[in-house]
N, C-alpha and C positions, 0 to 999 in steps of 0.2 A: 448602546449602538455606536455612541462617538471609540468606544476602544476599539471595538470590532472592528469601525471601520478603518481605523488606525493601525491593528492587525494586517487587516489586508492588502493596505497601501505595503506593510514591511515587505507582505510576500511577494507582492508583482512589482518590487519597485528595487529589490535585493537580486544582485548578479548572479548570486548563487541559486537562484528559484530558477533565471533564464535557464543556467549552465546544466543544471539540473534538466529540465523540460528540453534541452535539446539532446541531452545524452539520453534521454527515454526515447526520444523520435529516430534518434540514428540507431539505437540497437534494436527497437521494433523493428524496424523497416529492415535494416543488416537480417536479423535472425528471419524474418519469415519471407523474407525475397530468397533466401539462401536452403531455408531448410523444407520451403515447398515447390524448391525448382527442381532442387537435386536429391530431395528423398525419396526411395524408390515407389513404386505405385504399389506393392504388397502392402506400405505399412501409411497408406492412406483412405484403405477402402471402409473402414468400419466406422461406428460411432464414435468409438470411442477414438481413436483413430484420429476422427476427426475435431474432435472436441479439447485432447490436449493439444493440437498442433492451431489450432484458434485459439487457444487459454493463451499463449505467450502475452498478449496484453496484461496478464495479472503482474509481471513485472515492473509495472506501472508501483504497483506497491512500496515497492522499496526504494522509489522514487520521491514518493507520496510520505513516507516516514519520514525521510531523511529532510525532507521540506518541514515535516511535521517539530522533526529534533531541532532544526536552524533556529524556531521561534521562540525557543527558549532559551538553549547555548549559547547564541548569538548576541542575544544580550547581557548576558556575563562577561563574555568572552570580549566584548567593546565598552562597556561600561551601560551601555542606555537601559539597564534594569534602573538602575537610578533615578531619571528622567522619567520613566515608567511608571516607577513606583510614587515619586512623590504627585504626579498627575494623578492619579488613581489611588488612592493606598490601600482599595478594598484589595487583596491579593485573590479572594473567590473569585472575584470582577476581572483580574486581570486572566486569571486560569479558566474561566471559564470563555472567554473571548478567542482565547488562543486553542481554544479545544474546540472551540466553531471551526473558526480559521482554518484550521488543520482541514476539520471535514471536508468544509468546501473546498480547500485548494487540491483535497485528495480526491475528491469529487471529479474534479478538472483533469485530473493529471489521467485518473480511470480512463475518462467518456476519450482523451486522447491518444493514450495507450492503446486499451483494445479495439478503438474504432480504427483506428491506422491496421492492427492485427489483423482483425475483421474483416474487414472491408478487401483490402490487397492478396490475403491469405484466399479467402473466399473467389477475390479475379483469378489469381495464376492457379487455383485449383480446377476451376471451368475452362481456364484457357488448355491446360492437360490434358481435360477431357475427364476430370474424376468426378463420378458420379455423387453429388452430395446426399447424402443419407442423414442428415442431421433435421430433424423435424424442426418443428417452428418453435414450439415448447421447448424445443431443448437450447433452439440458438435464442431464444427469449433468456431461458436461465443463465445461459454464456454471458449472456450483456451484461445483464441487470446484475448478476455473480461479480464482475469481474469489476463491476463501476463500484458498486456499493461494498467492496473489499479495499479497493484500495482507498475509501475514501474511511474509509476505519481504520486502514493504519496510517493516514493521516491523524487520526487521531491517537493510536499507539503511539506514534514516533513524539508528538506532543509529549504524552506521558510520563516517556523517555526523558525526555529534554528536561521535564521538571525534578523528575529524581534526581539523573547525573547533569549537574548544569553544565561540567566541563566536556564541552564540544568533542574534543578526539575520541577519550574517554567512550563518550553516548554513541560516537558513529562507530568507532568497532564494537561496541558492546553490540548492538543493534546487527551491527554486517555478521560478527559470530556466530550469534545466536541465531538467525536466519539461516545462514548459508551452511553452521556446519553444527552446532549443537544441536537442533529441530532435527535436520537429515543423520544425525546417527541415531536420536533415540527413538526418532521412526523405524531408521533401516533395520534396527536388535528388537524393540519393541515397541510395535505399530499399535498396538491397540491406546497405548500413552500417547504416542507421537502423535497420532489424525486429535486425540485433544488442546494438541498447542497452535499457538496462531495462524504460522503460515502454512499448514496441512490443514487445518480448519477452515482457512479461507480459500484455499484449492476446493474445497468439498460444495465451495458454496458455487459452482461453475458448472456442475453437471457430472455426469462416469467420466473420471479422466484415470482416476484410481478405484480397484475393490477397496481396500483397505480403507477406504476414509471413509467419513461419518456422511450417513444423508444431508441433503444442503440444508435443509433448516435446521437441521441442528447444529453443524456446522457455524450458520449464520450468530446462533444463540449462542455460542463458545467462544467466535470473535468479540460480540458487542460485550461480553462477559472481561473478555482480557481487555478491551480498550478502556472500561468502568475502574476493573481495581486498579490500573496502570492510573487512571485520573486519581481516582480516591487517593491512590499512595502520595500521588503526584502533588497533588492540590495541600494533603498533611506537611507537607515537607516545606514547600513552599511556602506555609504560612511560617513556618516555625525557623526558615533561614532567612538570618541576617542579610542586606544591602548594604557595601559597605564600599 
């Protein structure tokens, strides 16, 4: 408990968790003040419709990773694994604390993410006058989808950090494979692609896509890649030098 909670003092007490958390609150608020004011009313009538244009919270994720990547990078990258390590020297102990950590802070980052989405998205739709078609179960799955994803790539981006400890390295390795390696081998071939993480964790939000896998399965394919991402994670870890 004393690491953990030494974890979490790093996250909420590190400028880069703020800088982070506020560049999620300005591009929430920018993308869905913007794209629910002036997207036309043809392409907001339906469920589905409706359910990507309130999914924008899920970018909370990549927020939540890269918070995730800092807790390890970070201390490479400044020396304090040193300090870390000699406090602690079980390195399971140290990796498993940091893989809390992540959760909860990805935890956070969701409930603020999509609730900003949610909530605002949901006002200027009523103020429109667009008639919500989105059942209770379905804006149930939206939430609960969209908090509990990004609080698993909190715990991916951890993952990350342990593999590559070098900081630059982890955040575009991370920002690539998200943004442009997942979206080609979806775009050619989807039946692969809805198996990798961030088509997996879309799936876990409701119909936003045919192509993707039902949300519990979905859910079962994320906790899957955030496991071997620790397992590799946590190998590596123990077997590299602090130096």
């Amino acid at each position: 408990m004393n690491q953990l909670r030494a974890e979490l003092l790093k996250i909420r007490s590190t400028r880069t968790t703020i800088g982070l958390l506020v560049g999620l609150i300005v591009l929430a608020l920018l993308f869905t003040i913007l794209t629910c004011t002036l997207s036309p009313m043809s392409q907001l009538l339906t469920e589905q419709d409706q359910t990507s244009l309130l999914s924008f919270g899920s970018i909370a994720g990549v927020f939540a990773a890269l918070a995730g990547v800092m807790l390890f990078t970070s201390e490479y990258r400044f020396g304090t694994i040193r300090p870390t390590s000699l406090f602690n020297p079980s390195r399971n102990r140290i990796f498993v604390s940091k893989f809390t950590a992540g959760v909860l802070s990805g935890f956070v980052f969701g409930v603020i993410g999509e609730g900003l989405v949610f909530s605002i998205g949901l006002m200027i739709l009523k103020i429109r006058g667009v008639s919500i078609v989105m059942s209770g179960a379905n804006m149930t799955e939206l939430l609960v989808g969209a908090v509990v994803g990004t609080a698993l790539w909190g715990a991916i981006g951890v993952g990350v950090g342990a593999i590559v400890p070098n900081q630059v390295g982890a955040v575009i390795s991370l920002l690539a494979w998200g943004f442009v390696v997942e979206n080609l081998v979806f775009g050619f071939l989807p039946k692969i692609g809805r198996f990798l993480p961030v088509h997996a964790s879309d799936s876990m939000m409701g119909p936003i896509e045919d192509k993707l896998l039902p949300g519990n399965v979905g859910t079962l394919v994320v906790v899957a890649w955030s496991l071997v991402l620790a397992i590799i994670g946590m190998a590596l870890l123990k077997r590299r030098d602090v130096n």
